[in-house]
C-alpha positions in Angstrom: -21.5 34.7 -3.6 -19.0 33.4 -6.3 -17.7 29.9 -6.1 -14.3 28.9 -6.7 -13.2 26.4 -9.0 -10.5 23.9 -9.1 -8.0 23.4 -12.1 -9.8 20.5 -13.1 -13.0 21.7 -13.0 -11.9 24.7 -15.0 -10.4 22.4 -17.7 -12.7 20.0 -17.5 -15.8 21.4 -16.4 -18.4 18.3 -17.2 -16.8 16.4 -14.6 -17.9 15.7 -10.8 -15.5 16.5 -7.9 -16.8 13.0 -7.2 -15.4 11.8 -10.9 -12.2 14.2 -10.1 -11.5 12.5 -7.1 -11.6 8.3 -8.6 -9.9 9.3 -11.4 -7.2 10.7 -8.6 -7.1 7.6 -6.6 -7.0 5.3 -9.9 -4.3 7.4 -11.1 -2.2 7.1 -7.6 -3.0 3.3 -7.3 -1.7 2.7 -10.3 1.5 4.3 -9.3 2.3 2.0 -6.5 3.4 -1.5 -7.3 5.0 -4.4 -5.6 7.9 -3.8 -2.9 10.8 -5.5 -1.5 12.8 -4.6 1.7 15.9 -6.2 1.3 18.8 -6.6 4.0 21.9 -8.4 3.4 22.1 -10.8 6.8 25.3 -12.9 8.7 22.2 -15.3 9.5 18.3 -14.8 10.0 15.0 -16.8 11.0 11.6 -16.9 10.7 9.0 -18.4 13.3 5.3 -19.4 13.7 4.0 -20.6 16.9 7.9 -20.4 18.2 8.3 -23.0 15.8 11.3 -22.0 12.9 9.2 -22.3 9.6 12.5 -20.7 7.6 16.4 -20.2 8.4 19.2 -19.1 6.6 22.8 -18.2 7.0 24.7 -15.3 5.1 22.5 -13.7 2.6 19.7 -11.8 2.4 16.2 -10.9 3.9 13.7 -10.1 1.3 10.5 -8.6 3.0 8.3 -8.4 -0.4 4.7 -6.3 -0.4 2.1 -7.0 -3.4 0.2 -4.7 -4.6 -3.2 -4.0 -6.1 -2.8 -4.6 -10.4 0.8 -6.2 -10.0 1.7 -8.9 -12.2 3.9 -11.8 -12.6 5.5 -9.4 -14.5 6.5 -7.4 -11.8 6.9 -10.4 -9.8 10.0 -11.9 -12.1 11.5 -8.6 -12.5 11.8 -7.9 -8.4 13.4 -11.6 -8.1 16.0 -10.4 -10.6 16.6 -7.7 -9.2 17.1 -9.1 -6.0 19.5 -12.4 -7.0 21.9 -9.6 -9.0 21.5 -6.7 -6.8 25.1 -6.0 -5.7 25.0 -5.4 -2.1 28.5 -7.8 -0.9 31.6 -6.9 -0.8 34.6 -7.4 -2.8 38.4 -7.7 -1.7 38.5 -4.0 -1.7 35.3 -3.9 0.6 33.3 -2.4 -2.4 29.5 -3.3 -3.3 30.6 -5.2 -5.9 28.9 -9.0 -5.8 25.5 -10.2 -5.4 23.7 -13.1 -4.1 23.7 -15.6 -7.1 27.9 -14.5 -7.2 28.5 -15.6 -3.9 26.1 -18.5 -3.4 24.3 -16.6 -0.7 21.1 -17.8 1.3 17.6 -16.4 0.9 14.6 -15.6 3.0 11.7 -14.3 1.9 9.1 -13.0 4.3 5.4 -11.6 2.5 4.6 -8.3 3.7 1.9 -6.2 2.9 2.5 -3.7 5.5 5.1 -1.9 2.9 1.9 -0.8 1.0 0.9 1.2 4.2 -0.3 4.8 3.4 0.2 7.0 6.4 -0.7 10.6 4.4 -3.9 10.8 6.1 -4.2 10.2 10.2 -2.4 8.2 12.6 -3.3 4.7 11.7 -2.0 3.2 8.6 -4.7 2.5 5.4 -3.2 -1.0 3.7 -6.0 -0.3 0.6 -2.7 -0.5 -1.7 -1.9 -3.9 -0.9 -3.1 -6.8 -3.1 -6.4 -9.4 -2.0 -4.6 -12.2 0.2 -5.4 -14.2 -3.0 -3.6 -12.4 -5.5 -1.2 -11.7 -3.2 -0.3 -15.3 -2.1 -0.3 -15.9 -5.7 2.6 -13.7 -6.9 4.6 -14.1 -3.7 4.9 -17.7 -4.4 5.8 -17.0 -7.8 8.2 -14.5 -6.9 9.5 -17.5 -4.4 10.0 -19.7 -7.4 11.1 -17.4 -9.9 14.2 -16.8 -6.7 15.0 -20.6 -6.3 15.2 -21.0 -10.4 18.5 -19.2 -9.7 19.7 -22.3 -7.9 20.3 -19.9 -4.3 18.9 -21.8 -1.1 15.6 -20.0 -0.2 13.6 -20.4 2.8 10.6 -18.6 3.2 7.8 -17.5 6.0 4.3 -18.6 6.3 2.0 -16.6 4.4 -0.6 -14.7 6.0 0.6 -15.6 9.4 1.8 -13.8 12.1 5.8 -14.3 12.3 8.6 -13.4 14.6 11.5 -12.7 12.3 14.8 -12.7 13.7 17.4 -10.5 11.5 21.5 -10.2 12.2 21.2 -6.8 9.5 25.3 -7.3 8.2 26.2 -3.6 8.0 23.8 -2.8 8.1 22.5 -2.9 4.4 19.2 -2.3 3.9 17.9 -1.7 0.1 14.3 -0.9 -1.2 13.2 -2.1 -4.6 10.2 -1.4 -6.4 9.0 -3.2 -9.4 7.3 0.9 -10.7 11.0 1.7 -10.6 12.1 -0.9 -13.7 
């Protein structure tokens, strides 16, 4: 009976399949980092409770996901991103302005569900997304790193459960990630 080994094992046979297989996962962990949906708006909401917590006009919507090992780092360089990302149009209809250009409103919504895997089975594994801690932690510093631009920014209610109420202008819908810088 032979036995059939993997390229790892073969080229580096002291390790485990078990050692094989963490250094795998560490490898694709560290490959996923914070995330931001982002949809340019003519107005949009947020509620708790039927209760508004957040409300803007024209702008944008930023859904933003944390992830395990993100920093402030990646924090500050998605709220750049997002107050110059040049997703309004020009007099020639062109994508040629961005939020801080034309003074438009903010929302930002946390949302961990971008770090969903769905590779494996029906129901989503969220092992990606930061510890609520952490998390809270960066999203309100991504928060304030978006209002030291001087835009109006509402926000939702972290770690509750929202009703979000989104007129998509477009519709324009842009995903950022801060692996991508």
């Amino acid at each position: 009976m032979s036995t059939r080994l993997t390229t790892n094992q073969v080229l580096c046979p002291q390790n485990t399949q078990a050692e094989i297989n963490s250094r795998r996962w560490h490898n694709y962990i560290s490959l996923i980092k914070m995330k931001a949906l982002v949809q340019r708006v003519s107005r949009a909401s947020v509620s708790v409770n039927d209760d508004i917590v957040g409300e803007i006009g024209w702008g944008l919507v930023v859904f933003l996901g944390v992830a395990q090992g993100d920093s402030k780092e990646d924090a500050s360089y998605l709220a750049n991103k997002v107050v110059n990302l040049r997703i309004f149009a020009d007099e020639a209809s062109k994508f040629a302005l961005s939020a801080l250009e034309t003074r438009g409103d903010i929302l930002i919504v946390s949302q961990f569900t971008l770090l969903a895997d769905s590779r494996k089975g029906r129901r989503p594994s969220f092992t990606e997304a930061a510890p609520p801690d952490l998390a809270e932690e960066l999203y309100e510093f991504f928060v304030e790193q978006v209002r030291a631009a001087g835009l109006k920014v509402e926000t939702g209610l972290f770690q509750e459960h929202m009703l979000v109420e989104i007129h998509n202008d477009g519709p324009v819908t842009i995903s950022l990630e801060s692996r991508n810088k």
